[in-house]
PDB file of N, CA, C and O in Angstrom, chain B, residues numbered from 101:
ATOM      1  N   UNK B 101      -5.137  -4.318   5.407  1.00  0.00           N
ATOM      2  CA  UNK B 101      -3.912  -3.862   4.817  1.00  0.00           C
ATOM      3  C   UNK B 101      -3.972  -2.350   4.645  1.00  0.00           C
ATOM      4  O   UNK B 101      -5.064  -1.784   4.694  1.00  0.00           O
ATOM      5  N   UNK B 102      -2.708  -1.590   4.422  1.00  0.00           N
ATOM      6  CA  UNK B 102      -2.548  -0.081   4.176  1.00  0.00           C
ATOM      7  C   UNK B 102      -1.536  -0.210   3.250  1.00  0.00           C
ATOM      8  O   UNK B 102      -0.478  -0.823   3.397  1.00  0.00           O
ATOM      9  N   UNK B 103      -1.957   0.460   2.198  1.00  0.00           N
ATOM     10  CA  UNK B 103      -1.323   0.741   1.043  1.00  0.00           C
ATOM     11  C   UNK B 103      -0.700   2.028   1.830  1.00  0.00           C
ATOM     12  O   UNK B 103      -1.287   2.934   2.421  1.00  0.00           O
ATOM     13  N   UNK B 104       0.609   1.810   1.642  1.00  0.00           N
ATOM     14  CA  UNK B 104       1.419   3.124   1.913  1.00  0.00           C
ATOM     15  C   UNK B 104       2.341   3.785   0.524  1.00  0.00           C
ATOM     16  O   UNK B 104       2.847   4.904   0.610  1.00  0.00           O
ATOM     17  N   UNK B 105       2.443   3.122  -0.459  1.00  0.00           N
ATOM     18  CA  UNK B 105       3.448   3.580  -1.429  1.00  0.00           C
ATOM     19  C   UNK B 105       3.266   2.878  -2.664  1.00  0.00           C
ATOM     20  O   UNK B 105       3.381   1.695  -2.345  1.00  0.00           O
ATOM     21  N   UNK B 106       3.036   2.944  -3.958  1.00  0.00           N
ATOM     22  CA  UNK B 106       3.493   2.416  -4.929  1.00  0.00           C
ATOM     23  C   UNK B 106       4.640   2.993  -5.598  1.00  0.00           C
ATOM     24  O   UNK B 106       4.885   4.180  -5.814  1.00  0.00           O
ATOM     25  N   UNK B 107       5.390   1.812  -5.929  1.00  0.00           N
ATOM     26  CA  UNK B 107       6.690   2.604  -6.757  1.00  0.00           C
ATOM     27  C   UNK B 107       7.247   1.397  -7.851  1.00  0.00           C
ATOM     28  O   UNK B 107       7.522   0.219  -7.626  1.00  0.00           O
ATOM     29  N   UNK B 108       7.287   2.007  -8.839  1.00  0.00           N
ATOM     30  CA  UNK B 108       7.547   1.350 -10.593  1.00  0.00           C
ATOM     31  C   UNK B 108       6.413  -0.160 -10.544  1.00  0.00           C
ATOM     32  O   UNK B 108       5.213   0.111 -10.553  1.00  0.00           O
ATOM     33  N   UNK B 109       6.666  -1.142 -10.512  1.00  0.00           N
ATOM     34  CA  UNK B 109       5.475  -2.230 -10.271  1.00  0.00           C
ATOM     35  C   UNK B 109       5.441  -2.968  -9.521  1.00  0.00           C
ATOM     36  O   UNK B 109       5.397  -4.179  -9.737  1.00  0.00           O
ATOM     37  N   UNK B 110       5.454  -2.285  -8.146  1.00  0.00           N
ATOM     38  CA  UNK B 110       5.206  -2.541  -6.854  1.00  0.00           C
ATOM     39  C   UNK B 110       4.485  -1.675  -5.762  1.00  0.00           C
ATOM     40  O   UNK B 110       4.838  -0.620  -5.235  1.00  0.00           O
ATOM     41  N   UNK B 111       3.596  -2.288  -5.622  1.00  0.00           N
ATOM     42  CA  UNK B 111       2.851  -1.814  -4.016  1.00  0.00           C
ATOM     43  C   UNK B 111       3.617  -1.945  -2.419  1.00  0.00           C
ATOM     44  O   UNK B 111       3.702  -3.131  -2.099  1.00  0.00           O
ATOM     45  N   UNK B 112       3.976  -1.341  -1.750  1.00  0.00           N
ATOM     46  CA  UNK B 112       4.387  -1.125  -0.806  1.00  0.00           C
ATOM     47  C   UNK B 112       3.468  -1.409   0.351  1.00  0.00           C
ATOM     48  O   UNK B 112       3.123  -0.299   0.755  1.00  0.00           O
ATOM     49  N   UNK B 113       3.023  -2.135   0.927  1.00  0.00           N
ATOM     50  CA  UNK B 113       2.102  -1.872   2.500  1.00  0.00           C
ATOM     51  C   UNK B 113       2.572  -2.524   3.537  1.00  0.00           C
ATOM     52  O   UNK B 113       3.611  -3.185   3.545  1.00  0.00           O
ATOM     53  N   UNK B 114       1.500  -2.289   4.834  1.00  0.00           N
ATOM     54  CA  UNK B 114       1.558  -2.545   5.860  1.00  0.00           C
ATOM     55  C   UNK B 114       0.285  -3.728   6.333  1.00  0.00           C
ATOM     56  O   UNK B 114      -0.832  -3.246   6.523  1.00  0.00           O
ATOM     57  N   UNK B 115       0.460  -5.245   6.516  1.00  0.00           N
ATOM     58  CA  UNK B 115      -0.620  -5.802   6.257  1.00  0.00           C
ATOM     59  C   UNK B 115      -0.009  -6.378   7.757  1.00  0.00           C
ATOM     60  O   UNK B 115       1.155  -6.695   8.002  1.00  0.00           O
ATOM     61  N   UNK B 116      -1.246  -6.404   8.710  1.00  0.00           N
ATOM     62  CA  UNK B 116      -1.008  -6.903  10.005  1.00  0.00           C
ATOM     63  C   UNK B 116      -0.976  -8.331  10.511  1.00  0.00           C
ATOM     64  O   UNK B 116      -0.766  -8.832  11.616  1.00  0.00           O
ATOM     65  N   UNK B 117      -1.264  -8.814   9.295  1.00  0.00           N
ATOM     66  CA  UNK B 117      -1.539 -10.320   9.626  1.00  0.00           C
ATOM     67  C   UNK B 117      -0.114 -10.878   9.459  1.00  0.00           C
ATOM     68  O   UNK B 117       0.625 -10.691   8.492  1.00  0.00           O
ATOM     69  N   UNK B 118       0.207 -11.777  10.847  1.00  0.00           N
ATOM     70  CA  UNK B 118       1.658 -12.431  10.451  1.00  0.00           C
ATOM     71  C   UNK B 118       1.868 -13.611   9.936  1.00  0.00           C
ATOM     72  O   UNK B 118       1.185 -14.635   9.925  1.00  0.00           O
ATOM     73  N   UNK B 119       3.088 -13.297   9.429  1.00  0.00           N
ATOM     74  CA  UNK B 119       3.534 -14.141   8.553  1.00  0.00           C
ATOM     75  C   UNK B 119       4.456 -15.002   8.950  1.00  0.00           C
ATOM     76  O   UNK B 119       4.994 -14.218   9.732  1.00  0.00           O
ATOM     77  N   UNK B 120       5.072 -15.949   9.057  1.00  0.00           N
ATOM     78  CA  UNK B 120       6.288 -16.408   9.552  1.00  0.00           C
ATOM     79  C   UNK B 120       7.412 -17.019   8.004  1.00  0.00           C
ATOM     80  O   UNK B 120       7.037 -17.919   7.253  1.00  0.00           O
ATOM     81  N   UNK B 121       8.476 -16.429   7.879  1.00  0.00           N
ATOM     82  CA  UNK B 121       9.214 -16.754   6.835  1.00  0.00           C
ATOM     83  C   UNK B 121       8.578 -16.485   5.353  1.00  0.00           C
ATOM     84  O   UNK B 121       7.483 -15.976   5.114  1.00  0.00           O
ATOM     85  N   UNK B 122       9.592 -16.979   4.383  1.00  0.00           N
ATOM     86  CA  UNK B 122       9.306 -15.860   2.891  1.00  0.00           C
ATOM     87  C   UNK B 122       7.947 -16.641   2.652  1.00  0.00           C
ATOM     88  O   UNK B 122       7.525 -17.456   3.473  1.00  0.00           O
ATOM     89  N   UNK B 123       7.077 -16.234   1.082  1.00  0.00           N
ATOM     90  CA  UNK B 123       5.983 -16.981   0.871  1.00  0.00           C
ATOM     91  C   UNK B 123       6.687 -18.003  -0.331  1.00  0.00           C
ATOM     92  O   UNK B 123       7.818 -18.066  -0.813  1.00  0.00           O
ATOM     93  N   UNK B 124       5.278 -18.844  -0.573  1.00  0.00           N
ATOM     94  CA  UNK B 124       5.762 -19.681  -1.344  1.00  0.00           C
ATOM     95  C   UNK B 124       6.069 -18.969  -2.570  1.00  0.00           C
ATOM     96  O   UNK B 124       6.997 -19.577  -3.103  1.00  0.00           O
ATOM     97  N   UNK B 125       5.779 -18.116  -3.166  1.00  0.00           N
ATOM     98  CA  UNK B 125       5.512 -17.241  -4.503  1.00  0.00           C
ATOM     99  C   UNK B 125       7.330 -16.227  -4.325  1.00  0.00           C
ATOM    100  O   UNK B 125       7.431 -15.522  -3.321  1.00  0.00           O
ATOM    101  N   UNK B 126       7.811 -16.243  -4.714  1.00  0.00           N
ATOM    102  CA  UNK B 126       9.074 -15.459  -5.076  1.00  0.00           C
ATOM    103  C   UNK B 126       8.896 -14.085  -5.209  1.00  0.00           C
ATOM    104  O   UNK B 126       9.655 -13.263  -4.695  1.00  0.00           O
ATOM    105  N   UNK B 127       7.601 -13.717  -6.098  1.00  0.00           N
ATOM    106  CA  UNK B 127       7.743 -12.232  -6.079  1.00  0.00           C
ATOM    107  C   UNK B 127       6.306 -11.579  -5.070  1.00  0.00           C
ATOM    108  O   UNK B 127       5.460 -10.712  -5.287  1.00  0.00           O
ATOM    109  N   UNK B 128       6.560 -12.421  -4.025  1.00  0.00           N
ATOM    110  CA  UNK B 128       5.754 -11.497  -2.930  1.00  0.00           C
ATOM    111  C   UNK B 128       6.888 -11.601  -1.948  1.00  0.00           C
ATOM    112  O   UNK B 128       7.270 -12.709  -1.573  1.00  0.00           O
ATOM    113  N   UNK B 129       7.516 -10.343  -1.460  1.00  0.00           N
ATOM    114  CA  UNK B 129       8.597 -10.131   0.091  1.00  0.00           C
ATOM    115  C   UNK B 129       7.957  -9.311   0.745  1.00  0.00           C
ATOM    116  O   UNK B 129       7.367  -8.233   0.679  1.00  0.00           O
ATOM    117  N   UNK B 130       8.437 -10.693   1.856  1.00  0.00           N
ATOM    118  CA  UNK B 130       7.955  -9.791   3.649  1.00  0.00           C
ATOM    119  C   UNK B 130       9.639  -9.185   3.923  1.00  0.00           C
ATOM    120  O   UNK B 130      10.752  -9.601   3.601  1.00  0.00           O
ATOM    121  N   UNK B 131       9.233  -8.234   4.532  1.00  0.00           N
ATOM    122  CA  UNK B 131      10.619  -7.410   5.328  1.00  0.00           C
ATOM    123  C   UNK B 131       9.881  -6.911   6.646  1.00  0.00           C
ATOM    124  O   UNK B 131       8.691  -6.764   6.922  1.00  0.00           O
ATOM    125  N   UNK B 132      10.848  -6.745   7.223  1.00  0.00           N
ATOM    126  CA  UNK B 132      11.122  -6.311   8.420  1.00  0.00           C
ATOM    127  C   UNK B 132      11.854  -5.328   8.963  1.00  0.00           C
ATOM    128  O   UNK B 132      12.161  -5.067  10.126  1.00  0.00           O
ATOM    129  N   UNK B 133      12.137  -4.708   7.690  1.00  0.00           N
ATOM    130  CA  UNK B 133      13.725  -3.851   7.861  1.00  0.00           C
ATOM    131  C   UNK B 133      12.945  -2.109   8.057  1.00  0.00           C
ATOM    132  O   UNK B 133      13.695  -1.156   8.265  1.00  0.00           O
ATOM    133  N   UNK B 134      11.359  -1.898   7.954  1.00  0.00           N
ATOM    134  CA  UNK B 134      10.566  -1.066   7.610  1.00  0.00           C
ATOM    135  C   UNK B 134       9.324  -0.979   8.557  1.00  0.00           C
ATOM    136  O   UNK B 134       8.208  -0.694   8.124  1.00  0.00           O
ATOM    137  N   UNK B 135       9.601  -1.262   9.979  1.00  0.00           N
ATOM    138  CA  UNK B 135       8.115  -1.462  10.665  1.00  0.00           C
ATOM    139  C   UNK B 135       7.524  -0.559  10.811  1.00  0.00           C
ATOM    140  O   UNK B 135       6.483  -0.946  11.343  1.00  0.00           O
ATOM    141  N   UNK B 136       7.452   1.487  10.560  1.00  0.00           N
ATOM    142  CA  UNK B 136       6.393   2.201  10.553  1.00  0.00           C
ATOM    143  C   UNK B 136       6.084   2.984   8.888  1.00  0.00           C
ATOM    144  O   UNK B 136       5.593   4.018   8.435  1.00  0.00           O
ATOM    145  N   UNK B 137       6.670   1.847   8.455  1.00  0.00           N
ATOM    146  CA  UNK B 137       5.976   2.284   6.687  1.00  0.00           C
ATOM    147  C   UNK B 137       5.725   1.237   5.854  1.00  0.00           C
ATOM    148  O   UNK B 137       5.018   1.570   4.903  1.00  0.00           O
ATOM    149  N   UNK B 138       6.174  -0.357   5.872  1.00  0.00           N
ATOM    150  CA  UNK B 138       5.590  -1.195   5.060  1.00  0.00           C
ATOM    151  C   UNK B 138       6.086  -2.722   5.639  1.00  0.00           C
ATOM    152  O   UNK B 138       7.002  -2.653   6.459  1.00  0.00           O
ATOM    153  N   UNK B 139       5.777  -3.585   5.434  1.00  0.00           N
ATOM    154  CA  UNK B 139       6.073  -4.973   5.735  1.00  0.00           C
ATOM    155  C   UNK B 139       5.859  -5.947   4.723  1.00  0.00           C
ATOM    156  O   UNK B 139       6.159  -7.128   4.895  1.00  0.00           O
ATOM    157  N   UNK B 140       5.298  -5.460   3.556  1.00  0.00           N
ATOM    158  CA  UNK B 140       5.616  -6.818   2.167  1.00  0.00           C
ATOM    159  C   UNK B 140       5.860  -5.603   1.361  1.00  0.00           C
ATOM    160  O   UNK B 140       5.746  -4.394   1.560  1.00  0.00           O
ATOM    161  N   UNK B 141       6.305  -6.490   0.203  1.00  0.00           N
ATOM    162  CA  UNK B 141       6.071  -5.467  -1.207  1.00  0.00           C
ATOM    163  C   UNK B 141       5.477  -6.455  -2.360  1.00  0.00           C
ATOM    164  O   UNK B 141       6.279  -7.182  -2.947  1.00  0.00           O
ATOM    165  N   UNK B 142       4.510  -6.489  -2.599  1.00  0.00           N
ATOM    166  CA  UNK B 142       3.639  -7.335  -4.234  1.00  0.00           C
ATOM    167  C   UNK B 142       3.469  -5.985  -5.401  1.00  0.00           C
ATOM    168  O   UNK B 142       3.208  -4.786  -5.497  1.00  0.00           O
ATOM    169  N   UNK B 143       3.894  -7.399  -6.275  1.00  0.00           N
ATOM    170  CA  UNK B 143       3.851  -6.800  -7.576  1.00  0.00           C
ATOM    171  C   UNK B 143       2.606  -6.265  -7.992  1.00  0.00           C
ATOM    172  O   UNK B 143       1.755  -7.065  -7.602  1.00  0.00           O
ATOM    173  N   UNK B 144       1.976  -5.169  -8.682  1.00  0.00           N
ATOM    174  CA  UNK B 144       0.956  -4.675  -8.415  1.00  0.00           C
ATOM    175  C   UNK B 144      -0.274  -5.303  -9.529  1.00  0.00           C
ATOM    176  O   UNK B 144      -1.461  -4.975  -9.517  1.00  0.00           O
ATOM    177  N   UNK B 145       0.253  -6.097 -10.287  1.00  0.00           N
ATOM    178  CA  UNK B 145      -0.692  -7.211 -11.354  1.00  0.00           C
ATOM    179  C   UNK B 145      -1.384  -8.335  -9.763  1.00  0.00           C
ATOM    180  O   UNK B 145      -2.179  -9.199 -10.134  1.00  0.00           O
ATOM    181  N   UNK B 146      -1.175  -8.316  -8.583  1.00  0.00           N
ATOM    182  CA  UNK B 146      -1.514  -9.457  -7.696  1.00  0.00           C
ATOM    183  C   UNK B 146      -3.128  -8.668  -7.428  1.00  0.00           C
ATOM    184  O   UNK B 146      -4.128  -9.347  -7.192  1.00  0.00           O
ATOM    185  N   UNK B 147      -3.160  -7.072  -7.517  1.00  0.00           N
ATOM    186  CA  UNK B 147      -4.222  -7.027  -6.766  1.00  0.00           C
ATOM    187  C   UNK B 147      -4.895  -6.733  -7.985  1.00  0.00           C
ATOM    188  O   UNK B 147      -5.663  -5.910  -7.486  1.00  0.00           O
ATOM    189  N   UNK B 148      -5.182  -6.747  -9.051  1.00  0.00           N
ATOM    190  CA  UNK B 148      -5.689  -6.597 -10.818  1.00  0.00           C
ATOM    191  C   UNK B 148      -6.271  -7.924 -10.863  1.00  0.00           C
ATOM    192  O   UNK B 148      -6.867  -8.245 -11.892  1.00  0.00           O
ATOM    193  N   UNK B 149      -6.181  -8.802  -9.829  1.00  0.00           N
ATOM    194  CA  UNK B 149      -6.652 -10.264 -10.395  1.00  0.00           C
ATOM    195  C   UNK B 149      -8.218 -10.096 -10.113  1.00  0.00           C
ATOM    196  O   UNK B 149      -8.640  -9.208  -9.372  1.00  0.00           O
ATOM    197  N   UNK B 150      -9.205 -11.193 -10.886  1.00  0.00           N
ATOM    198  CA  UNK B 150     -10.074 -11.173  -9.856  1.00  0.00           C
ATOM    199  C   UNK B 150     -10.553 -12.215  -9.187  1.00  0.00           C
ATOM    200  O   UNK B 150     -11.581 -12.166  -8.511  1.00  0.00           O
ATOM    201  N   UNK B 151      -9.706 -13.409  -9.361  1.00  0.00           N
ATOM    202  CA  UNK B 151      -9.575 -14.548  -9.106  1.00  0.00           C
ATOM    203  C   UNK B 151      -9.548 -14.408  -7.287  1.00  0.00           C
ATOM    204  O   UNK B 151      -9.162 -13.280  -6.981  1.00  0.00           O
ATOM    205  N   UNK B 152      -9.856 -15.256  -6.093  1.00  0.00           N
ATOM    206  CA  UNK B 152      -9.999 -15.300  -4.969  1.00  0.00           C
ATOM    207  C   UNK B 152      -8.553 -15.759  -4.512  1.00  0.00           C
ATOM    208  O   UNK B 152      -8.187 -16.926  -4.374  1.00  0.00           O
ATOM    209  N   UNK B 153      -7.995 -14.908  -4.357  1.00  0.00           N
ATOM    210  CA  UNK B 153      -6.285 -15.708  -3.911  1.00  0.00           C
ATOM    211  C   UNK B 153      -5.591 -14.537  -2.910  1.00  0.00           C
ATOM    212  O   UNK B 153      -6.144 -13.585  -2.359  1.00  0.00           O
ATOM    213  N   UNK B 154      -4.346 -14.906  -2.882  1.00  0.00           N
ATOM    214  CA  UNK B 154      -3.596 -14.048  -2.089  1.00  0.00           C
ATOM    215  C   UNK B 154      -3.400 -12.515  -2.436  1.00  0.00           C
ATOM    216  O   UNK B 154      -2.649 -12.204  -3.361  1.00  0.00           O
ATOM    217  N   UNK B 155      -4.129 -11.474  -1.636  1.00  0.00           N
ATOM    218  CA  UNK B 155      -3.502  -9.871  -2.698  1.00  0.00           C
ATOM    219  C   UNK B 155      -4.481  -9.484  -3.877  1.00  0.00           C
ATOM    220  O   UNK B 155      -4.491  -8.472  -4.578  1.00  0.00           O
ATOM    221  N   UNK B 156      -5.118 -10.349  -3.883  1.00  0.00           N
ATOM    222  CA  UNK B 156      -6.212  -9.925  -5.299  1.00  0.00           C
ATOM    223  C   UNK B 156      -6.959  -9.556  -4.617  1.00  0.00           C
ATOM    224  O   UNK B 156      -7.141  -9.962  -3.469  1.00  0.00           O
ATOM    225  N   UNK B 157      -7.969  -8.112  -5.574  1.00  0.00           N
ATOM    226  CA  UNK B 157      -9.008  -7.413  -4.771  1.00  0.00           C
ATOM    227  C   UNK B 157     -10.446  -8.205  -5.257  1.00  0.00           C
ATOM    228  O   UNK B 157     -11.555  -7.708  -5.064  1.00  0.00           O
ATOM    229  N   UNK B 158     -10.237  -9.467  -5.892  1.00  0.00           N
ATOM    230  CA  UNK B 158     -11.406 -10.284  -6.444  1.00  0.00           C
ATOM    231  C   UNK B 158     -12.572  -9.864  -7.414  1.00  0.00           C
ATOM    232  O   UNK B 158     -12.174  -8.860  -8.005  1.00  0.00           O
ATOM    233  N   UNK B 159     -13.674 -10.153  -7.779  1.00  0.00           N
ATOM    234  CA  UNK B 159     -14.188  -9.497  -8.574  1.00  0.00           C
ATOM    235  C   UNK B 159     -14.687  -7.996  -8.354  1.00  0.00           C
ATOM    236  O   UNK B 159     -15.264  -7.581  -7.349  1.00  0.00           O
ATOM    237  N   UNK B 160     -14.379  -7.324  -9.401  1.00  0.00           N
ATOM    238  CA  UNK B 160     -14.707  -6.066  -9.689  1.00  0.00           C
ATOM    239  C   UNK B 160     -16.166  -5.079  -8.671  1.00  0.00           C
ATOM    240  O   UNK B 160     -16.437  -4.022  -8.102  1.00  0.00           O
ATOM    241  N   UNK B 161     -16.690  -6.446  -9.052  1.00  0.00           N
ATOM    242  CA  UNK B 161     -18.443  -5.669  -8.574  1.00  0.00           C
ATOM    243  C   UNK B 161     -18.853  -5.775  -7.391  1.00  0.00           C
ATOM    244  O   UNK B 161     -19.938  -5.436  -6.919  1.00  0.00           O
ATOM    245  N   UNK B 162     -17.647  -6.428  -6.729  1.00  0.00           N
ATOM    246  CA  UNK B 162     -17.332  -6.595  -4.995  1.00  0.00           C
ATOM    247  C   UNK B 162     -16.843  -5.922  -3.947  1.00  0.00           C
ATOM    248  O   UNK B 162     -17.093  -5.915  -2.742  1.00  0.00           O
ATOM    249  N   UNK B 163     -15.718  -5.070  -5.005  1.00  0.00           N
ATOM    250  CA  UNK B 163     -14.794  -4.469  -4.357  1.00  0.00           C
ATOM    251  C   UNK B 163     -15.370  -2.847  -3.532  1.00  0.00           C
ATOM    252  O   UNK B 163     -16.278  -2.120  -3.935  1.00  0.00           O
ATOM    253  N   UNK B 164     -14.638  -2.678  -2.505  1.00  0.00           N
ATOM    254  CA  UNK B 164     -14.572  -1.658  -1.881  1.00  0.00           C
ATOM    255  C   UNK B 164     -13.432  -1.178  -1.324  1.00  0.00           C
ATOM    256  O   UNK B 164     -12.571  -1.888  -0.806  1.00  0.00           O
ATOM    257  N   UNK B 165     -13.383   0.435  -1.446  1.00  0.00           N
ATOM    258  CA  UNK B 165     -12.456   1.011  -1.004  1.00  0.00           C
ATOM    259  C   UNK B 165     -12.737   1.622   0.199  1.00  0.00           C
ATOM    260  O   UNK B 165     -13.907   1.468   0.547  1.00  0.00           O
ATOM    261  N   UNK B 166     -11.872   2.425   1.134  1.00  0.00           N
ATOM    262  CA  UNK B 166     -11.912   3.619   1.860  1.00  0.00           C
ATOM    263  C   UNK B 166     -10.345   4.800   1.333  1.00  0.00           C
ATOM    264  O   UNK B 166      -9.189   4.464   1.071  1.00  0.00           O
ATOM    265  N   UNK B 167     -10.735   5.640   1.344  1.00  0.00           N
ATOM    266  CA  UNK B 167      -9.616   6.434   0.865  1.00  0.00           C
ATOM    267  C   UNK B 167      -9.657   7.541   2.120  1.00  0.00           C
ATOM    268  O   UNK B 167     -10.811   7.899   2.353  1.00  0.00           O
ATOM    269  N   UNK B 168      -8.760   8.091   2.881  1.00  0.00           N
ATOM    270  CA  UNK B 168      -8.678   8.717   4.355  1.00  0.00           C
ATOM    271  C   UNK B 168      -7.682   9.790   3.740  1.00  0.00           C
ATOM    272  O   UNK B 168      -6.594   9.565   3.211  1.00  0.00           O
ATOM    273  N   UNK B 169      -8.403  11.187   3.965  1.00  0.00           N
ATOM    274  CA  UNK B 169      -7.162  12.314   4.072  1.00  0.00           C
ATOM    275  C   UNK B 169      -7.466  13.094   5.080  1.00  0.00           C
ATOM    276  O   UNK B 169      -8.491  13.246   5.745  1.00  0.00           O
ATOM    277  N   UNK B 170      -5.845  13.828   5.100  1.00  0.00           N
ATOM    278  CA  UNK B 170      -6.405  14.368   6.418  1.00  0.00           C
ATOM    279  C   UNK B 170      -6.423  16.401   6.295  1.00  0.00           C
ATOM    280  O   UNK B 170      -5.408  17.094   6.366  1.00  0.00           O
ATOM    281  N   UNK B 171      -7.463  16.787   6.158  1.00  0.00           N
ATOM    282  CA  UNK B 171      -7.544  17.847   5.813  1.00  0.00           C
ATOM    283  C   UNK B 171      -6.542  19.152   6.738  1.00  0.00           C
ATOM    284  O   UNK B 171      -6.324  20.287   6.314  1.00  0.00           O
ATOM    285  N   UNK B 172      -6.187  18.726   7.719  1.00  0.00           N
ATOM    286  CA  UNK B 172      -5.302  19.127   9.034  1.00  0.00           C
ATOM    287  C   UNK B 172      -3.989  19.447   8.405  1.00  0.00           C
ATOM    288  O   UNK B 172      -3.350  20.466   8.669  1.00  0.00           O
ATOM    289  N   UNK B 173      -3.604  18.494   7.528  1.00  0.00           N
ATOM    290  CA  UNK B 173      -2.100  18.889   7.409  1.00  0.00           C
ATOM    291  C   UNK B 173      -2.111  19.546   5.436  1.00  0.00           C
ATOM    292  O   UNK B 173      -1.132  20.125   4.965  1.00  0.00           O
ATOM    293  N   UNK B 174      -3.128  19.325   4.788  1.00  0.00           N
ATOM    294  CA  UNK B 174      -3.426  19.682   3.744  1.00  0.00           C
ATOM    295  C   UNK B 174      -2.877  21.132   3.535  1.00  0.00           C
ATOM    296  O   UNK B 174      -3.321  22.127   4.109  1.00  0.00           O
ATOM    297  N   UNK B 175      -1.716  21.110   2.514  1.00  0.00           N
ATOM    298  CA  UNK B 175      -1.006  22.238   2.166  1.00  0.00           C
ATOM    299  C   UNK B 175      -1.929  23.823   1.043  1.00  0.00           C
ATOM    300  O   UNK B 175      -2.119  23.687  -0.166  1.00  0.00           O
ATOM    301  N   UNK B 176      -2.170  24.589   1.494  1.00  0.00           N
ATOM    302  CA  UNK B 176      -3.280  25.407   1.210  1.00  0.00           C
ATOM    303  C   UNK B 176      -2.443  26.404   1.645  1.00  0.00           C
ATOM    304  O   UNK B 176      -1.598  26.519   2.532  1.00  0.00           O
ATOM    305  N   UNK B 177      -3.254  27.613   0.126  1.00  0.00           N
ATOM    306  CA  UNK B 177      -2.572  29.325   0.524  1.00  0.00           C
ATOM    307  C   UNK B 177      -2.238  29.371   1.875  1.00  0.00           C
ATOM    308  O   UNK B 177      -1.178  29.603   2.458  1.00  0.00           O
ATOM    309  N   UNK B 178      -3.377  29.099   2.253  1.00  0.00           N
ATOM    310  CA  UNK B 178      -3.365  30.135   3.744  1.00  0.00           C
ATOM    311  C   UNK B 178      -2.281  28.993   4.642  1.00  0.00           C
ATOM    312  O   UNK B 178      -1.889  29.391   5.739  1.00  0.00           O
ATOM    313  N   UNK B 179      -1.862  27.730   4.209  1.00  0.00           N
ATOM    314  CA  UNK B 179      -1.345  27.597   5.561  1.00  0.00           C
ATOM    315  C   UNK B 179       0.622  27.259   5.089  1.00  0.00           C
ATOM    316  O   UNK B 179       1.557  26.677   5.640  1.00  0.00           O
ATOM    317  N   UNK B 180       0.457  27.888   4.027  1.00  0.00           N
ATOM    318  CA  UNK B 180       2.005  27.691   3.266  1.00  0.00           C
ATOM    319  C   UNK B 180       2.627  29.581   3.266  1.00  0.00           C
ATOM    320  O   UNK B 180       2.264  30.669   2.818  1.00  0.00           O
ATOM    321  N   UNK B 181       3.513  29.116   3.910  1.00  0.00           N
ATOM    322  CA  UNK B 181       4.460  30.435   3.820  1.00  0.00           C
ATOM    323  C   UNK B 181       5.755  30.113   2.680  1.00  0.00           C
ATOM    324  O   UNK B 181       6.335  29.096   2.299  1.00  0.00           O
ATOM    325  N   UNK B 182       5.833  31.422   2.413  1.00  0.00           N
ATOM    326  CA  UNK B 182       6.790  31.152   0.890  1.00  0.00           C
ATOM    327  C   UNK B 182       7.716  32.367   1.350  1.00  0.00           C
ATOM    328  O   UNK B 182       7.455  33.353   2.039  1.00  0.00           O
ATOM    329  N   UNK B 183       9.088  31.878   0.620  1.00  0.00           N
ATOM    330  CA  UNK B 183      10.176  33.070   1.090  1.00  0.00           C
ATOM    331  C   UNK B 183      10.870  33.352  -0.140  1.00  0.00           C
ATOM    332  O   UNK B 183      11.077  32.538  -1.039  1.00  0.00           O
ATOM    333  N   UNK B 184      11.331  34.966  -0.111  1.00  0.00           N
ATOM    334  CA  UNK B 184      12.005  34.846  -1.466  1.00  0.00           C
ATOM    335  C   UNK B 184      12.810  35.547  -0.646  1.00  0.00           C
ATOM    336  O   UNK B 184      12.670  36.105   0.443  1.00  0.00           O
ATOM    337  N   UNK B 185      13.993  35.336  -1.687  1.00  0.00           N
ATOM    338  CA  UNK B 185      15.283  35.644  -1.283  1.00  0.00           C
ATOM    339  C   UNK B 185      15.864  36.607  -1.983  1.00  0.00           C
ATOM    340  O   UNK B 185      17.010  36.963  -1.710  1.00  0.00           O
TER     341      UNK B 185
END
């Protein structure tokens, strides 16, 4: 999965595995209306669980991240021009 966005209490991503039609759970939506920025949206208490289920990041002392930036487009003195008028 790629977390692309959180917004108020929802996670936004892009999870490649397909799905066919809504899930059984009401407040997890697949869309389609968004294919180069997200394809579900879960409420963000799903991945806080640590229970082994759908969207949960499971126990604590398990978990792993990767966090990716890209230093290339990273806004810095030198690569920001400013204009005054």
């Amino acid at each position: 999965m790629l977390l692309t966005r959180v917004e108020g209490g929802d996670v936004y991503l892009f999870d490649p595995y397909y799905h066919e039609g809504p899930f059984d759970n009401a407040e997890l939506c697949v869309t389609d209306e968004h294919p180069c920025s997200y394809n579900r949206i879960v409420p963000v208490h799903y991945f806080e669980r640590e229970e082994i289920s759908v969207y949960s990041l499971g126990p604590f002392d398990t978990r792993e991240a990767i966090l990716l930036f890209n230093t290339d487009t990273e806004l810095t003195e030198d690569k920001t021009v400013e204009y005054f008028i």
